[in-house]
Short mmCIF file of the C-alpha atoms (twelve columns), coordinates in Angstrom:
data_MODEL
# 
_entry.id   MODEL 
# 
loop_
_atom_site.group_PDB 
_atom_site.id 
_atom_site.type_symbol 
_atom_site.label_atom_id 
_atom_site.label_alt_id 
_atom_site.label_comp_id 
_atom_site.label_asym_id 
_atom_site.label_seq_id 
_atom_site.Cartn_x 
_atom_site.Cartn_y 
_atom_site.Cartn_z 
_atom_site.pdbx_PDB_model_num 
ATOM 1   C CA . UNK A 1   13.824 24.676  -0.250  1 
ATOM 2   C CA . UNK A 2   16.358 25.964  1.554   1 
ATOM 3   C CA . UNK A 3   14.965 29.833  1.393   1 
ATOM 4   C CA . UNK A 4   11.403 28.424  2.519   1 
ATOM 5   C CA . UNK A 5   12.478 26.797  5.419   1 
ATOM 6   C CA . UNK A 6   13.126 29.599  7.956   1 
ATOM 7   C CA . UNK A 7   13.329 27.565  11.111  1 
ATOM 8   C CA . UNK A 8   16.806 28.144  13.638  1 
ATOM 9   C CA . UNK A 9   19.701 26.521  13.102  1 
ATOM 10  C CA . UNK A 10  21.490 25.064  15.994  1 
ATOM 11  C CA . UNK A 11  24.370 22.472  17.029  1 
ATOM 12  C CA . UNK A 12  24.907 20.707  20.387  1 
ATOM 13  C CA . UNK A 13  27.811 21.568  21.937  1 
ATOM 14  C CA . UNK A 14  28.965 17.662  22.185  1 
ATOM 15  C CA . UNK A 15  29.053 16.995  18.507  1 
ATOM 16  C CA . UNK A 16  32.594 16.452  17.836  1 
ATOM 17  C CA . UNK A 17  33.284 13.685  20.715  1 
ATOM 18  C CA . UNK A 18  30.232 12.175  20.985  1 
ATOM 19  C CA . UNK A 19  30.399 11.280  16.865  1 
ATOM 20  C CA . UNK A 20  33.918 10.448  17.145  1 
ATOM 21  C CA . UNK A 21  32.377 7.702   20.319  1 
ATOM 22  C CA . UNK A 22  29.327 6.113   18.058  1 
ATOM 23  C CA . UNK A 23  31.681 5.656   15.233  1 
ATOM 24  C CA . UNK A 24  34.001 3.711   17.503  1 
ATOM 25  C CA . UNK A 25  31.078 1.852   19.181  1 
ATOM 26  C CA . UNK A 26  29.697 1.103   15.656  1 
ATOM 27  C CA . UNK A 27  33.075 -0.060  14.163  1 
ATOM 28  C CA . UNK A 28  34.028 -1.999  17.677  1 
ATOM 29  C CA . UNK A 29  30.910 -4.401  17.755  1 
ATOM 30  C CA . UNK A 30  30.511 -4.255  14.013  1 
ATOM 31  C CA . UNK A 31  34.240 -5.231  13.048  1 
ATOM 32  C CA . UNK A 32  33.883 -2.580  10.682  1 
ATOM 33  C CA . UNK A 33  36.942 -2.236  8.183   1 
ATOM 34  C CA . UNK A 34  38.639 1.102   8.282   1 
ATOM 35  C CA . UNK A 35  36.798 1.736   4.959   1 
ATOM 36  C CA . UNK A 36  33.453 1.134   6.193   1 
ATOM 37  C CA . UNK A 37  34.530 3.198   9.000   1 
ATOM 38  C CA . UNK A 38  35.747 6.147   7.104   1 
ATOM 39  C CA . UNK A 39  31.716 5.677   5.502   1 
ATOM 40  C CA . UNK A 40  30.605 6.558   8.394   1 
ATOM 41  C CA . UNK A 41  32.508 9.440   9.610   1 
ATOM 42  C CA . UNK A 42  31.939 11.277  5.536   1 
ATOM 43  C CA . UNK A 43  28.278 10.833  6.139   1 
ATOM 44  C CA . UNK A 44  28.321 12.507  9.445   1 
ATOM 45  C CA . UNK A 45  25.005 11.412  11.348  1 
ATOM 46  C CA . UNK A 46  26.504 12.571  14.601  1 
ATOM 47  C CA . UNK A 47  25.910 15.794  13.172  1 
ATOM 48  C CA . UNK A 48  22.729 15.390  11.635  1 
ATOM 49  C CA . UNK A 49  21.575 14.323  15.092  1 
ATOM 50  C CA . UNK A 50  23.734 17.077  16.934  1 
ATOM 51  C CA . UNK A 51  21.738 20.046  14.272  1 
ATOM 52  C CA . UNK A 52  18.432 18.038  14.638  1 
ATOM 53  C CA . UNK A 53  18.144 17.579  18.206  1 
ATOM 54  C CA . UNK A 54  20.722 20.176  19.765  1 
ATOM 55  C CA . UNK A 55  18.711 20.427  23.214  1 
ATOM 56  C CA . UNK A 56  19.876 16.937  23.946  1 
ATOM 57  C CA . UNK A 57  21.992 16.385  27.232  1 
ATOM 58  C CA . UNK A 58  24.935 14.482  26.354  1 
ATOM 59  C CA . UNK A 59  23.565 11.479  27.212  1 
ATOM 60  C CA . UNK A 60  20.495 11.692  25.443  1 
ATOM 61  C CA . UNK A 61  22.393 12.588  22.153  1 
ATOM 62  C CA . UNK A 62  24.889 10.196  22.199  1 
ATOM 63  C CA . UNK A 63  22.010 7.258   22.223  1 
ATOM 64  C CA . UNK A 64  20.456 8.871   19.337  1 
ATOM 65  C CA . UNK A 65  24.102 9.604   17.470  1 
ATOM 66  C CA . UNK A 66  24.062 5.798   18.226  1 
ATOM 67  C CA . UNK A 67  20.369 4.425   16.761  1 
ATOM 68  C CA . UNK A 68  20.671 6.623   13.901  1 
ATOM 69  C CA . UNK A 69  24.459 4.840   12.814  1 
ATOM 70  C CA . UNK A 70  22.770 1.918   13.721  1 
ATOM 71  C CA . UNK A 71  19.681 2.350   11.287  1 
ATOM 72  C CA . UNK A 72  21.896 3.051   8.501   1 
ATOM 73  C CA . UNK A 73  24.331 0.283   9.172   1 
ATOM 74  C CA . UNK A 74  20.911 -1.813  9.662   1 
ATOM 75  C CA . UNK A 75  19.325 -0.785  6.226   1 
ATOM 76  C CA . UNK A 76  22.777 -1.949  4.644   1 
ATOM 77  C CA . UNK A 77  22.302 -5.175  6.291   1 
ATOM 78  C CA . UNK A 78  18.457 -5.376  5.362   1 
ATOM 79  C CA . UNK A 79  18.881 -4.651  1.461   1 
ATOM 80  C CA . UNK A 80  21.043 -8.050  1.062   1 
ATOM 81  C CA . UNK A 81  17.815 -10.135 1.978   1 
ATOM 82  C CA . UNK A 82  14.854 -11.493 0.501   1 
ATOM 83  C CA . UNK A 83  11.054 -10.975 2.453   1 
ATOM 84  C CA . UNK A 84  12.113 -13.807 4.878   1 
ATOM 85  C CA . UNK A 85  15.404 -12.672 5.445   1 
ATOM 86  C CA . UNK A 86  14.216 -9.546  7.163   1 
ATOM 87  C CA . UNK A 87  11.607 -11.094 9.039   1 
ATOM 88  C CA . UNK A 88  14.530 -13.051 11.029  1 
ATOM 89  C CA . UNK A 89  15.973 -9.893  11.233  1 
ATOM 90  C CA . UNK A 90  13.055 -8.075  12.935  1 
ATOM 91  C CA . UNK A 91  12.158 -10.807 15.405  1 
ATOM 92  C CA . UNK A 92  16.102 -11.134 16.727  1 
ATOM 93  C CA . UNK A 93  16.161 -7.351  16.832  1 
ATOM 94  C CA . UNK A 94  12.661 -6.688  18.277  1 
ATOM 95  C CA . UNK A 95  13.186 -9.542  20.882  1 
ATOM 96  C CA . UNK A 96  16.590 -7.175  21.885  1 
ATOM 97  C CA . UNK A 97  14.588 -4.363  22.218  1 
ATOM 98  C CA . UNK A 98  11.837 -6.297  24.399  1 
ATOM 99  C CA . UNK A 99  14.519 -7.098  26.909  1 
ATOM 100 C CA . UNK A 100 17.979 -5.533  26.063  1 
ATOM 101 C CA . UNK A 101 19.258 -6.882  29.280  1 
ATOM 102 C CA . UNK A 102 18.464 -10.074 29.690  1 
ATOM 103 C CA . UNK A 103 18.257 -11.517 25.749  1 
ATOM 104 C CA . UNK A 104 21.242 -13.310 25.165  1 
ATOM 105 C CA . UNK A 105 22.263 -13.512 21.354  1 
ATOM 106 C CA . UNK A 106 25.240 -13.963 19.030  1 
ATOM 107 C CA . UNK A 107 23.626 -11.852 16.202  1 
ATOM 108 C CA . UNK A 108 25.512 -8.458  15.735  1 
ATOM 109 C CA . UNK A 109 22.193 -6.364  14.772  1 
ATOM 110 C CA . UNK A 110 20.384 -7.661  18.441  1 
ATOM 111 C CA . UNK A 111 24.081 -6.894  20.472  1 
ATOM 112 C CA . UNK A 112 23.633 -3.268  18.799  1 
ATOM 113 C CA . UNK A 113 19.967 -3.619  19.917  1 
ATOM 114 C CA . UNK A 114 20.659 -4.185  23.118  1 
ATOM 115 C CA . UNK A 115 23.420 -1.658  23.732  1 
ATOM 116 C CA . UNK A 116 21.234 1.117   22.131  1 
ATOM 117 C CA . UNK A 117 17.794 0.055   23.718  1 
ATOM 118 C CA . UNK A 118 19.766 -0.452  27.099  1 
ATOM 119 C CA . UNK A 119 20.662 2.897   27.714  1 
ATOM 120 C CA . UNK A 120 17.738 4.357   25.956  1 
ATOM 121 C CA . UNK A 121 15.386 2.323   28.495  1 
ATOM 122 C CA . UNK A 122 17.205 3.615   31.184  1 
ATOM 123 C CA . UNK A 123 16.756 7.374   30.007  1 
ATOM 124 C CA . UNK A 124 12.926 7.299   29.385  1 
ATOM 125 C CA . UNK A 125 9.773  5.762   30.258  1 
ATOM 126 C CA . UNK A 126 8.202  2.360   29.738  1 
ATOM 127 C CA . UNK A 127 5.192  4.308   27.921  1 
ATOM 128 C CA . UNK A 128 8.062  5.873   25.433  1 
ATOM 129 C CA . UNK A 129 9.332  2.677   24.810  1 
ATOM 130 C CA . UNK A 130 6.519  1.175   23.929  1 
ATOM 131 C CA . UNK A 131 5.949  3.567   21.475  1 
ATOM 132 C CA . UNK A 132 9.394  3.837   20.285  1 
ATOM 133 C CA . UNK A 133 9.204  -0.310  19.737  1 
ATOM 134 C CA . UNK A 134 5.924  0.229   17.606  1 
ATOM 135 C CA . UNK A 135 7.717  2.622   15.395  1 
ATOM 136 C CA . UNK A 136 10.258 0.181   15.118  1 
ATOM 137 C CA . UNK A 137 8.370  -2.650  14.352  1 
ATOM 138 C CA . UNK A 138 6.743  -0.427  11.507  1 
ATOM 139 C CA . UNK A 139 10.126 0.725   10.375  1 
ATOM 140 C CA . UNK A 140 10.383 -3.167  9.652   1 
ATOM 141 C CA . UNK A 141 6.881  -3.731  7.786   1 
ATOM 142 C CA . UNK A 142 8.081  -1.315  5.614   1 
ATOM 143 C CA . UNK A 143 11.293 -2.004  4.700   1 
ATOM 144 C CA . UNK A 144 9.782  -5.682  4.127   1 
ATOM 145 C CA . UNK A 145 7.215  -3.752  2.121   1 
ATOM 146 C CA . UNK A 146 9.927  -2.310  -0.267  1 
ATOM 147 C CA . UNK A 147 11.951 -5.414  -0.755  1 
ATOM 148 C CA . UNK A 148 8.591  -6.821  -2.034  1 
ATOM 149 C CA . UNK A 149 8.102  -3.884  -4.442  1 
ATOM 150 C CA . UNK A 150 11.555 -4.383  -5.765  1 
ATOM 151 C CA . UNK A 151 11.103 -8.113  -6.077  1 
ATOM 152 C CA . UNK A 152 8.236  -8.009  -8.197  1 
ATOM 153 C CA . UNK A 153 9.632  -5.012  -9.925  1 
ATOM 154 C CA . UNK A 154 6.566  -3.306  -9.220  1 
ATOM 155 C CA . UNK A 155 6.115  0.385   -10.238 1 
ATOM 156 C CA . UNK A 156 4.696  2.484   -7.468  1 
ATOM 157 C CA . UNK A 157 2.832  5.818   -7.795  1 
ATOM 158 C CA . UNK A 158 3.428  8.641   -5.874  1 
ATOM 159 C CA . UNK A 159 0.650  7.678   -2.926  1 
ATOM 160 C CA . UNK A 160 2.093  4.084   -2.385  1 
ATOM 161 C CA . UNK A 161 5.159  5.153   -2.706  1 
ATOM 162 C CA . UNK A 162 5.090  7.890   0.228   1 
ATOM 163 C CA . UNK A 163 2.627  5.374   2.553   1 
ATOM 164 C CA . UNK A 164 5.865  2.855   2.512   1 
ATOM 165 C CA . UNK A 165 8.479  5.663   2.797   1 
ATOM 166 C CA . UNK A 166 6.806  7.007   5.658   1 
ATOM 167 C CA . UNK A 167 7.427  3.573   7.858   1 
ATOM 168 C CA . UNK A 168 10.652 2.628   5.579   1 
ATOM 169 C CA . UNK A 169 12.861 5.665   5.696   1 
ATOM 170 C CA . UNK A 170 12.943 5.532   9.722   1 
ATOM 171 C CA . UNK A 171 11.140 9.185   10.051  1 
ATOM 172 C CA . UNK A 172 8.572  7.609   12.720  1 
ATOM 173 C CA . UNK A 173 11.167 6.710   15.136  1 
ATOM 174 C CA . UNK A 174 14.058 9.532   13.856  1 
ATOM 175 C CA . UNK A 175 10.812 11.897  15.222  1 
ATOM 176 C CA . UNK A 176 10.307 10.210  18.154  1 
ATOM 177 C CA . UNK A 177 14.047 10.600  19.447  1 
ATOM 178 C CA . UNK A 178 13.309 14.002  19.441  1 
ATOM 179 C CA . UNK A 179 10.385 13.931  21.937  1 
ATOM 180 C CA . UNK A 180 13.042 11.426  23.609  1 
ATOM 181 C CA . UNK A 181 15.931 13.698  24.190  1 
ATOM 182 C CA . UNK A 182 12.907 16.279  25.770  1 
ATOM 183 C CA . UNK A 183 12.380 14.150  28.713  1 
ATOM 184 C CA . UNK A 184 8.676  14.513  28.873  1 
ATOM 185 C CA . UNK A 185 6.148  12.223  27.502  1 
ATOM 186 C CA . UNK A 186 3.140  13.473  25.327  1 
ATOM 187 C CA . UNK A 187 -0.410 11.337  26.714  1 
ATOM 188 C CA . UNK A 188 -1.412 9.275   23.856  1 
ATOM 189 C CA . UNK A 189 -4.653 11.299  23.299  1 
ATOM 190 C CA . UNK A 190 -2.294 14.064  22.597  1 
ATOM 191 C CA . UNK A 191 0.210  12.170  20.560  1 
ATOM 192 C CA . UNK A 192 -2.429 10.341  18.651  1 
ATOM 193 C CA . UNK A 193 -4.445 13.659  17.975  1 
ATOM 194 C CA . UNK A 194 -5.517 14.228  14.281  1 
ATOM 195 C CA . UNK A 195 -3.780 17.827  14.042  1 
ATOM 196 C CA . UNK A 196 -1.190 17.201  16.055  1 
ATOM 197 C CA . UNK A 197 -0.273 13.820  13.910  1 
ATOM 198 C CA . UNK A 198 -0.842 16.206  10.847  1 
ATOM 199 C CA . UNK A 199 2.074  18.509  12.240  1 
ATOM 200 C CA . UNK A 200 4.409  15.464  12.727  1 
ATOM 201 C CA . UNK A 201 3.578  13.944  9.426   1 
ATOM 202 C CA . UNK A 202 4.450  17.755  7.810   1 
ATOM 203 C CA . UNK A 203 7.870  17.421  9.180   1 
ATOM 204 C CA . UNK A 204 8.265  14.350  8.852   1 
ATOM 205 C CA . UNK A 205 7.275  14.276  4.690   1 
ATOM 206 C CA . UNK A 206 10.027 17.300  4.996   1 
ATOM 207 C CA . UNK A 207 12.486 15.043  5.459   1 
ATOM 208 C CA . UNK A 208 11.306 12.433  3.478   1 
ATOM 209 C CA . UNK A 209 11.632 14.506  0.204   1 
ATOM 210 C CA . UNK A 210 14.252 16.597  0.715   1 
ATOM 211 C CA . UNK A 211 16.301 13.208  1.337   1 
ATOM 212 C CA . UNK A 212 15.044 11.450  -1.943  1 
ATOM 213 C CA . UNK A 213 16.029 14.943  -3.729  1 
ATOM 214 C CA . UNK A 214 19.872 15.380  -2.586  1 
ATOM 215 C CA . UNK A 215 19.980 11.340  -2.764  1 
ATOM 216 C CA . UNK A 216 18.856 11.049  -6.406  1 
ATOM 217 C CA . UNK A 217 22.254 10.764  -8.168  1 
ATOM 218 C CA . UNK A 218 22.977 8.146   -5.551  1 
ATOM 219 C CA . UNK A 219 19.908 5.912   -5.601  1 
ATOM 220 C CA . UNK A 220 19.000 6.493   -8.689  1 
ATOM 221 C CA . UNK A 221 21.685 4.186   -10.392 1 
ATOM 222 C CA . UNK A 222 20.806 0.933   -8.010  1 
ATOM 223 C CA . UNK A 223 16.940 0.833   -8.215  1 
ATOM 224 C CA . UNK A 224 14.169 3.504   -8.739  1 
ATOM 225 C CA . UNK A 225 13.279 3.582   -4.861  1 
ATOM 226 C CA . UNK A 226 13.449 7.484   -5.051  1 
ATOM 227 C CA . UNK A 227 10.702 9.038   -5.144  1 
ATOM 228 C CA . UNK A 228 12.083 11.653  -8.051  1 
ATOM 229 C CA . UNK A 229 12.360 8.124   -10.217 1 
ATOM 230 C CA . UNK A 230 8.822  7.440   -9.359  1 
ATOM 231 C CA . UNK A 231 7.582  10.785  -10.489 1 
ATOM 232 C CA . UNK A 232 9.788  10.553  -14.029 1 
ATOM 233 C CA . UNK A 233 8.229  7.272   -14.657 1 
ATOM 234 C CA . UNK A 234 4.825  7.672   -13.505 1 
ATOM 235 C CA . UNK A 235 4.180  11.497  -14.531 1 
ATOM 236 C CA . UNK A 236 6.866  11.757  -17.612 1 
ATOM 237 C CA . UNK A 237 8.599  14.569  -16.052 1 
ATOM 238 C CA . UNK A 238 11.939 15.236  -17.021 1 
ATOM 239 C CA . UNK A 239 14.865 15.164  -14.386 1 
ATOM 240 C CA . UNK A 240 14.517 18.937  -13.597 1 
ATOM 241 C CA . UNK A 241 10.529 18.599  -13.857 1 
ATOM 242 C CA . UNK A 242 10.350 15.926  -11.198 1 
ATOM 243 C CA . UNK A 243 13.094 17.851  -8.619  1 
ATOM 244 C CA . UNK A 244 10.777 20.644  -9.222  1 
ATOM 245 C CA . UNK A 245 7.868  18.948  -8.298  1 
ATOM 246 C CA . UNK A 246 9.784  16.697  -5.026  1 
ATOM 247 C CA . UNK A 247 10.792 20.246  -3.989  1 
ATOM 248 C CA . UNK A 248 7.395  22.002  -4.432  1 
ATOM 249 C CA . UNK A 249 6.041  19.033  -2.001  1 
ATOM 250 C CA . UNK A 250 9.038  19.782  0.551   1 
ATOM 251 C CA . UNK A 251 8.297  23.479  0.382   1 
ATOM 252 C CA . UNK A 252 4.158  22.502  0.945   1 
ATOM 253 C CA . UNK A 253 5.404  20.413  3.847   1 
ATOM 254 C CA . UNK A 254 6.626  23.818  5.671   1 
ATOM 255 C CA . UNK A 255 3.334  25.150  5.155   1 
ATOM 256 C CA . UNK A 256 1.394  21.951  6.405   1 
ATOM 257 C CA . UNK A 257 2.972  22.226  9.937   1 
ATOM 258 C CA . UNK A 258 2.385  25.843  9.914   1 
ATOM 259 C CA . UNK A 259 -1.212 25.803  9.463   1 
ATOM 260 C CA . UNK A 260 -1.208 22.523  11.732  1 
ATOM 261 C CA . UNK A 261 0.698  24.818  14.145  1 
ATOM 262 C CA . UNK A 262 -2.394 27.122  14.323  1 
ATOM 263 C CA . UNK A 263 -5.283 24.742  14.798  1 
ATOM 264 C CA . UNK A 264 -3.829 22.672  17.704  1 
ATOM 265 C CA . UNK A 265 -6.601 22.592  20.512  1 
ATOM 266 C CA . UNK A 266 -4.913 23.447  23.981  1 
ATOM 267 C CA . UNK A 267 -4.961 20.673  26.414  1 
ATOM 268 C CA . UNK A 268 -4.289 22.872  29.412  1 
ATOM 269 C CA . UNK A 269 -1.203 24.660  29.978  1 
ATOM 270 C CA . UNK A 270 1.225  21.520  31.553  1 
ATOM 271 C CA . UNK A 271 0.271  19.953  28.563  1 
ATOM 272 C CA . UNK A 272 0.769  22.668  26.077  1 
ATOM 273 C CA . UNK A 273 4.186  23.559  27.442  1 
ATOM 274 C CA . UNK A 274 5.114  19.747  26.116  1 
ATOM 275 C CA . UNK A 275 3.054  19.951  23.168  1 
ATOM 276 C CA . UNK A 276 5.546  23.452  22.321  1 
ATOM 277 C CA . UNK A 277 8.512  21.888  23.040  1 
ATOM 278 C CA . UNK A 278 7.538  18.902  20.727  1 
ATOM 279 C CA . UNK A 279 6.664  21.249  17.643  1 
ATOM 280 C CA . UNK A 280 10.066 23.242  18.438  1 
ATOM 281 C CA . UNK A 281 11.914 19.804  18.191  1 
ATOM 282 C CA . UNK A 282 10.407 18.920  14.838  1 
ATOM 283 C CA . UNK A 283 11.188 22.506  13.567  1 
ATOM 284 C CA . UNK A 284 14.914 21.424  14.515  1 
ATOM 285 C CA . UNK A 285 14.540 18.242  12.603  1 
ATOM 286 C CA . UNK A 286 13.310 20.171  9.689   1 
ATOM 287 C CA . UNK A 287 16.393 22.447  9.637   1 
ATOM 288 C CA . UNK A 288 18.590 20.336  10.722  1 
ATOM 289 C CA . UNK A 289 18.126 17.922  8.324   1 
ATOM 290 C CA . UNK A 290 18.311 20.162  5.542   1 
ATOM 291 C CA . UNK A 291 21.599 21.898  6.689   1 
ATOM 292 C CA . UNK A 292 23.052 18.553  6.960   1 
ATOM 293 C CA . UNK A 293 21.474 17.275  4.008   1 
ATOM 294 C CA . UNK A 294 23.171 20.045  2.057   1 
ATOM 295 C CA . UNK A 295 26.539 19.757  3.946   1 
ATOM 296 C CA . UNK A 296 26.819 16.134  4.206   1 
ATOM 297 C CA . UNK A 297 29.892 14.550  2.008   1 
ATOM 298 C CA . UNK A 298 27.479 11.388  1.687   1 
ATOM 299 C CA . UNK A 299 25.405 13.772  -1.102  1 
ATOM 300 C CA . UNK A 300 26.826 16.861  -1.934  1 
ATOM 301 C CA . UNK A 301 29.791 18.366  0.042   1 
ATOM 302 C CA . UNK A 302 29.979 22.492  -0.764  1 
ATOM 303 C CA . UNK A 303 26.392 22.408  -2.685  1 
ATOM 304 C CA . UNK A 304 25.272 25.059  0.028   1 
ATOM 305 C CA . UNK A 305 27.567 27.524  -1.230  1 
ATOM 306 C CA . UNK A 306 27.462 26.713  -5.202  1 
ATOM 307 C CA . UNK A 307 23.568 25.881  -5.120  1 
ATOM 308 C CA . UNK A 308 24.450 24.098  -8.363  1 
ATOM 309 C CA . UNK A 309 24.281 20.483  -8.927  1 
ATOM 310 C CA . UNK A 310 25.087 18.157  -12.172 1 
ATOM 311 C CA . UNK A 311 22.937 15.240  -11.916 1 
ATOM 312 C CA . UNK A 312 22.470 12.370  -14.902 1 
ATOM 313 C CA . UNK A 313 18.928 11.143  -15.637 1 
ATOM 314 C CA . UNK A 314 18.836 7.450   -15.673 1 
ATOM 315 C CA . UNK A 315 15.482 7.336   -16.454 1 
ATOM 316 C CA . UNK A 316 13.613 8.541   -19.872 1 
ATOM 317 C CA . UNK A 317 10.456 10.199  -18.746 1 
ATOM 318 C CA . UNK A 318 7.367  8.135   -20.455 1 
ATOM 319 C CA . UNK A 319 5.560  10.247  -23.606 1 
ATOM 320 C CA . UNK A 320 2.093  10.232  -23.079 1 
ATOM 321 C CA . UNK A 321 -0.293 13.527  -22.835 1 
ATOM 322 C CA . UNK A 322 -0.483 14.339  -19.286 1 
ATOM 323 C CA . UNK A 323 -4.441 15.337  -18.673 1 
ATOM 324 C CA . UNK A 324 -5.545 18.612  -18.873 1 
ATOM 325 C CA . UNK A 325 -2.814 19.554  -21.647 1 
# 
């Protein structure tokens, strides 16, 4: 993956002290234990944001440092309830985002809602917001979406699997912090364009899979919501079968936006100056999630440099003759 993803690596020059202020803001309105605390500063999300959206001004980056610590200490929170249990969730936490100033709540997720949306309100449009609350509100529906799969213990294939990912994993509105941090906003008939959606989708799938394949060993041992489990139980792969095939998909991704890339209509040239700065930021997100990815101590630590991993299969790949064999 790594070798077929020849984007530009870069890193904003406020990394270190604008991490070292999330975690602080997380674990100060979180009461987060110095444990939890020393979670957050091994997984480093300051500098996945800092390598995915290095063009940010400081203030710009430090509200995205801040949703993306908040999304992860949010999916930890979600996973401990049933379906109804997240709905409360999304109504206190949408309501924050509808009015971060004037709500007034005791819940900790909706006071990190508010602090967040606050200053992300103030940096951006009502039109952004907007759509930044849809992709929210989707980010919901599908983490309700996978807490029913689980539930039922209901095996996914590949296609259902990747439709609830999509809104699930967060990608929608990770993406969308990087049109954020650009301070221009993309018309909807631009945004909502067939190729241009198919170039977004591209990078964000990227993402997607290369996350499920440096998170295996993790998620693997708690439930099968990987999608390198799905593929060993639905397709009989082996272990190394199914990374081979997650990675293949990644690698297709990179080719997706590429061809994407070439068949975007122009919309004028105030337009297309936004509409290059956009696909520039998702090439960032694409190589900046995979150098963290790879660097992160929350998966690998040094796995750059020894391109070796030992990982244990936890699931016995189903023997049945696969068609056309």
């Amino acid at each position: 993956m790594a070798s077929h993803c020849k984007y530009p690596v870069h890193l904003s020059p406020y990394y270190e002290e604008q991490s070292r202020a999330s975690i602080q803001w997380l674990a100060n309105i979180a009461h987060l234990s110095k444990k939890e605390e020393a979670r957050y500063v091994a997984v480093k999300f300051g500098l996945l944001i800092s390598l995915a959206i290095p063009y940010a001004d400081v203030q710009r980056l430090r509200v995205s440092i801040d949703w993306m610590n908040y999304i992860f200490w949010l999916d930890d929170q979600l996973e401990a309830f049933d379906v109804e249990g997240n709905r409360r969730f999304e109504e206190c936490c949408m309501a924050a985002m509808r009015d971060p100033i004037q709500y007034q709540t005791d819940e900790l997720a909706a006071i990190l809602t508010k602090s967040w949306c606050g200053r992300m309100e103030q940096a951006s449009s009502t039109a952004f917001k907007e759509r930044f609350m849809v992709s929210m509100k989707e980010y919901f529906q599908g983490v309700r979406e996978q807490v029913e799969a689980r539930i039922q213990n209901r095996n996914t294939d590949t296609e259902e699997y990747m439709t609830i990912r999509w809104h699930s994993s967060g990608i929608v509105p990770s993406l969308l912090l990087a049109d954020f941090c650009r301070e221009a906003y993309l018309p909807d008939y631009v945004h909502d364009h067939p190729t241009f959606n198919s170039l977004r989708r591209a990078a964000g799938e990227h993402v997607i899979y290369v996350n499920d394949i440096v998170s295996y060993d993790r998620e693997s041992r708690e439930d099968s919501h990987n999608l390198v489990c799905v593929v060993m139980k639905t397709k009989g792969y082996s272990l190394q079968e199914a990374m081979d095939f997650v990675g293949q998909r990644a690698n297709e991704c990179i080719d997706r936006f590429e061809y994407a890339r070439q068949k975007l209509p122009s919309w004028g040239p105030e337009v297309d100056k936004i509409v290059a700065d956009f696909t520039a930021g998702y090439e960032h997100w694409v190589s900046g999630h995979l150098h963290w990815a790879l660097s992160s101590e929350r998966y690998f630590g040094d796995i750059k440099n020894k391109r070796v991993v030992k990982l244990r299969q936890f699931w016995r790949p189903l023997k049945y003759e696969r068609k056309g064999e």
